[in-house]
TORVEX-670565 format. One record per atom (N, C-alpha, C): x negated, y negated, z negated; atom name; residue number from 1. Coordinates in Angstrom, 3 decimals. Each point is the difference from the previous one (the first is absolute). Example, Ala and Ser with C-alpha at 12.3 -4.5 7.8 and 13.67 -1.06 7.14 Angstrom:
BEGIN
R        u        v        w pamar nufi
R  -13.190    5.690   -7.800     N    1
R    0.890   -1.190    0.000    CA    1
R   -0.900   -1.200    0.000     C    1
R    0.350   -1.050    0.720     N    2
R   -0.820   -1.190   -0.060    CA    2
R    0.770   -1.090   -0.730     C    2
***
This chain:
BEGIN
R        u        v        w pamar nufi
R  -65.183  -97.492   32.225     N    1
R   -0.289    1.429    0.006    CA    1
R    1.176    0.769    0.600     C    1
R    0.099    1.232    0.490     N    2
R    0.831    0.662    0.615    CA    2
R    0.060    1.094   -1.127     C    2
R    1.653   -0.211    0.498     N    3
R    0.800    0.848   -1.130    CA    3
R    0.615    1.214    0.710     C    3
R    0.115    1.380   -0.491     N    4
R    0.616    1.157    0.255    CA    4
R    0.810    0.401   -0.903     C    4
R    1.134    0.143    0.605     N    5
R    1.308    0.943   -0.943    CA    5
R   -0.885    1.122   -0.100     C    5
R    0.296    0.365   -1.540     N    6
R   -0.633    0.978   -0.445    CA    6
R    1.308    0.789   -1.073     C    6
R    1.346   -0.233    0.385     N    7
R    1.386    0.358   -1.277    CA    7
R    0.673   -0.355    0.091     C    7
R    0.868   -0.108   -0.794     N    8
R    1.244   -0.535   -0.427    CA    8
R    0.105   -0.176   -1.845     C    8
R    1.228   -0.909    0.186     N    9
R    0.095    0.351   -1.582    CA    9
R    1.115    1.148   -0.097     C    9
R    0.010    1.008   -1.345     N   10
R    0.650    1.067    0.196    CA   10
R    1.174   -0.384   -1.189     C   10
R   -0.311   -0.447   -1.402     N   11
R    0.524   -0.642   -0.723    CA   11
R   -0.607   -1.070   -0.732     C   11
R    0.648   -0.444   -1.353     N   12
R   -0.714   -1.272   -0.543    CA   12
R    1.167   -0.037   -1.673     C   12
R   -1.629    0.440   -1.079     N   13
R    0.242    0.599   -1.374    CA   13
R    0.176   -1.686   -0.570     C   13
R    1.050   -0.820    0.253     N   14
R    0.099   -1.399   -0.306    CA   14
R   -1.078   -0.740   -1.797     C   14
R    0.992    1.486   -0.799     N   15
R   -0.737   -0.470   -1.758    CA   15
R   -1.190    0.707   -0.187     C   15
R   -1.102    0.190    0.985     N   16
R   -0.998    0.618    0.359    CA   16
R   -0.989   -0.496    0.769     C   16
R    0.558   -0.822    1.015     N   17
R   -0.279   -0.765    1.213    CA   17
R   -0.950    1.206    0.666     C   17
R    0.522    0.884    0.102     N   18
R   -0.682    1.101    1.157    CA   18
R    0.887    0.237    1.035     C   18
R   -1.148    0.095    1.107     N   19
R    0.761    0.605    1.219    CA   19
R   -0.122    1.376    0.483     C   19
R    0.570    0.704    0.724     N   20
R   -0.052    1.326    0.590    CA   20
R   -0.230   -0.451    1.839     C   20
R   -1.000    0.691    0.324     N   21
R   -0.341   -0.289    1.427    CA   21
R   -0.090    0.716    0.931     C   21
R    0.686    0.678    0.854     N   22
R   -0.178    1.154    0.864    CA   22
R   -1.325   -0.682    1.157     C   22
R   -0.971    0.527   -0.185     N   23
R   -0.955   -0.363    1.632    CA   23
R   -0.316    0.790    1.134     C   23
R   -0.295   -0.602    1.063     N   24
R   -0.186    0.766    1.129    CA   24
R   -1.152   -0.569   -0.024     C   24
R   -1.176   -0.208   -0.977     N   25
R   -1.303   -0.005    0.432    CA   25
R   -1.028   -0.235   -1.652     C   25
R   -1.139    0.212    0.685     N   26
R   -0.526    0.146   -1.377    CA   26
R   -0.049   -1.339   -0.696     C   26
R   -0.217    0.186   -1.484     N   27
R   -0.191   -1.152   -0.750    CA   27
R   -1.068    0.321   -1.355     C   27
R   -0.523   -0.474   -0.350     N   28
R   -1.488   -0.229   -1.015    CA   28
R    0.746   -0.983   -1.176     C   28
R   -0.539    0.687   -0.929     N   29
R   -0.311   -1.258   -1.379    CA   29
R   -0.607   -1.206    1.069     C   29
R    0.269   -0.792   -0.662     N   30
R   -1.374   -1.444    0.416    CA   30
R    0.344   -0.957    1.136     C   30
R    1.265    1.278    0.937     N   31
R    0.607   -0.977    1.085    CA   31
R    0.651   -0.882   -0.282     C   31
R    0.261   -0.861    1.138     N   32
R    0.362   -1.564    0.084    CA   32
R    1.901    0.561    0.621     C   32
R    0.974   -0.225   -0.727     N   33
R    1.144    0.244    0.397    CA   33
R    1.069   -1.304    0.137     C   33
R    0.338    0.142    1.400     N   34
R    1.248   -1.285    0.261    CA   34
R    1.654    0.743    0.011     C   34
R    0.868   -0.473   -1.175     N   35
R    1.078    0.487    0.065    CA   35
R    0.972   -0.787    0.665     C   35
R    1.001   -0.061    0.865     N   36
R    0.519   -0.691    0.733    CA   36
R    1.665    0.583    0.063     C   36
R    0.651   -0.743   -0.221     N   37
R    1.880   -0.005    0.200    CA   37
R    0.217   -0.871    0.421     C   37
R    2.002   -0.164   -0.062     N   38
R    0.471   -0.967   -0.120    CA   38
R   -0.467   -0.851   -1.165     C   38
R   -0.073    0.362   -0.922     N   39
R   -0.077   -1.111   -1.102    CA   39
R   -1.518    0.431   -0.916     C   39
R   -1.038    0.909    0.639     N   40
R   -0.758    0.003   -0.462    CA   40
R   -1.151   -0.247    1.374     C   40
R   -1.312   -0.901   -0.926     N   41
R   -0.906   -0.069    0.338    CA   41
R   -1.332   -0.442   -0.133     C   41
R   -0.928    1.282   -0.342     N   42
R   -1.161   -0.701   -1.128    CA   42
R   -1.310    1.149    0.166     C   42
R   -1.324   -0.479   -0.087     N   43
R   -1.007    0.808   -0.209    CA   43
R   -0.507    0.515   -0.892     C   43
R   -0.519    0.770   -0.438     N   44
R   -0.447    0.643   -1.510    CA   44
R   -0.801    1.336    0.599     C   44
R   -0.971    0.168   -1.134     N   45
R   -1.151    0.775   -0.043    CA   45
R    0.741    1.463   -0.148     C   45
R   -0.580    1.511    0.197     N   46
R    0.650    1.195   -0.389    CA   46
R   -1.000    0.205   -0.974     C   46
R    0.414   -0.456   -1.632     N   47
R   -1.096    0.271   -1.047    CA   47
R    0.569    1.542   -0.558     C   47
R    0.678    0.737    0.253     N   48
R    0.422    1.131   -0.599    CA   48
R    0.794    0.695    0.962     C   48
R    0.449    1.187    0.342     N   49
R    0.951    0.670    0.349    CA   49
R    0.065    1.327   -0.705     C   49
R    1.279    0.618    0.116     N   50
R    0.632    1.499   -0.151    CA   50
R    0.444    0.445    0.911     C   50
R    0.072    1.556    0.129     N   51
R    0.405    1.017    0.861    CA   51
R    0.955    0.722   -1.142     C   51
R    1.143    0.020    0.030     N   52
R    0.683    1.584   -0.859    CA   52
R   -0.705   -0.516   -1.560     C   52
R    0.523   -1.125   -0.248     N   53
R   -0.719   -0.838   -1.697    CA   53
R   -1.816    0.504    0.249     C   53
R   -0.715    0.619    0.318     N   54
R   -1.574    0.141    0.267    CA   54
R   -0.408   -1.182    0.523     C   54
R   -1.010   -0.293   -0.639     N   55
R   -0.915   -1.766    0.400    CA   55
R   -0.357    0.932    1.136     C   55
R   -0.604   -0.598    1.292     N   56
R   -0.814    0.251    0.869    CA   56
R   -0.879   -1.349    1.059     C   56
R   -1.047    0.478    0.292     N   57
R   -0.347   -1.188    0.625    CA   57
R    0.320   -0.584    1.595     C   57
R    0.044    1.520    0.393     N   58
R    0.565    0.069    1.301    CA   58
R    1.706    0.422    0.762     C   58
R   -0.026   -0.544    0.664     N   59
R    1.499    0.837    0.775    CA   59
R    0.175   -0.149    1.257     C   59
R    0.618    1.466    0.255     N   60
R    0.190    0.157    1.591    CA   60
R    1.511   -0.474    1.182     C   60
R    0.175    0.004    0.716     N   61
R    1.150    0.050    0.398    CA   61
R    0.689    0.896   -0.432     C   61
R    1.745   -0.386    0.073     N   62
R    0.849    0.898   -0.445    CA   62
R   -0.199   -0.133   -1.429     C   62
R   -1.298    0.067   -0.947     N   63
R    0.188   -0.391   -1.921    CA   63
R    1.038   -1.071   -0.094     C   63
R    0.663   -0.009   -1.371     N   64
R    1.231   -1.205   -0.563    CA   64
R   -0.886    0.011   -0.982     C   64
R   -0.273   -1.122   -0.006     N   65
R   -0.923   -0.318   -0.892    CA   65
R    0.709   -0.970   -1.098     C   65
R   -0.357   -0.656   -1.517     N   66
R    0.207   -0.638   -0.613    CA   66
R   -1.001   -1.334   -0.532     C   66
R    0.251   -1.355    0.133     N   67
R   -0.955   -0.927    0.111    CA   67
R    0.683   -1.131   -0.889     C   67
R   -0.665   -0.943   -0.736     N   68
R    0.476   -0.607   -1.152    CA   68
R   -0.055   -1.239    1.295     C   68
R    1.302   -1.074   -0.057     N   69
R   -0.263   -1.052    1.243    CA   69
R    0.057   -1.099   -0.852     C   69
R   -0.410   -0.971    0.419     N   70
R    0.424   -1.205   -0.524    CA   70
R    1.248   -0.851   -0.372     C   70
R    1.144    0.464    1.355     N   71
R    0.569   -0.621    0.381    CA   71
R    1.103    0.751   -0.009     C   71
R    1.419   -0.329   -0.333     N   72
R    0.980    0.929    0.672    CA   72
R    0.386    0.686    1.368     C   72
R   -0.075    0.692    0.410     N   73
R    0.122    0.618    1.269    CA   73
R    1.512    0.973    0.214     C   73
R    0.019   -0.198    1.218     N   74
R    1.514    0.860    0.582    CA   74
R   -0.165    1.184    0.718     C   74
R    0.868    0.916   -0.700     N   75
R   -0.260    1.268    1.347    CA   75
R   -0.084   -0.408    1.591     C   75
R   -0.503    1.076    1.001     N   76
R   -1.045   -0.359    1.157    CA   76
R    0.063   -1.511    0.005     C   76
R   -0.914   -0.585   -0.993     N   77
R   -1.173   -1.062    0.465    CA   77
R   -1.118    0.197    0.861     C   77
R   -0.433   -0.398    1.005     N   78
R   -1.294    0.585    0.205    CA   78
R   -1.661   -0.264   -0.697     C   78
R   -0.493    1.169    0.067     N   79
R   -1.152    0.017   -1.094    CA   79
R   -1.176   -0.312    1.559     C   79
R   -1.103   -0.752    0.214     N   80
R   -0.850   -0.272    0.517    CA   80
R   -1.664    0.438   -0.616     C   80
R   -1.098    0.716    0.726     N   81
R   -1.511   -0.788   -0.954    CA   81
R   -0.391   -0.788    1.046     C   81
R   -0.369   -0.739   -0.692     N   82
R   -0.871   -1.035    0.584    CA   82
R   -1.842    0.154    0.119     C   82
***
């Protein structure tokens, strides 16, 4: 499948395992997300997000959004959907 940068990582809440994501494109509950670094790299579903602590389902470019990851992640990782 073909993948599009859709972010970055902005930070990463370690005793939380949340990330903060600045995007330059939209993203949905339900999407298919590839996070990618140096030392990170892994797929996982977008079962939840926040805007400003507000659940929302959608987000636009430019939103920093907040997303629970699986995995540890590093500031600018790149965020992909697949």
């Amino acid at each position: 499948m073909e993948e599009k940068q859709i972010g970055s990582v902005d930070h990463f809440f370690g005793n939380i395992s949340v990330s903060m994501i600045k995007l330059t494109d939209v993203l949905k509950v339900g999407d298919k997300i590839h996070i990618k670094g140096s030392t990170s790299d892994f797929v996982q579903d977008v079962s939840s997000m926040q805007i400003d602590r507000v659940p929302a389902q959608e987000a636009k470019a430019g939103d920093l959004i907040s997303i629970k990851v699986d995995q540890k992640v590093r500031k600018d990782d790149a965020v992909y959907k697949i």
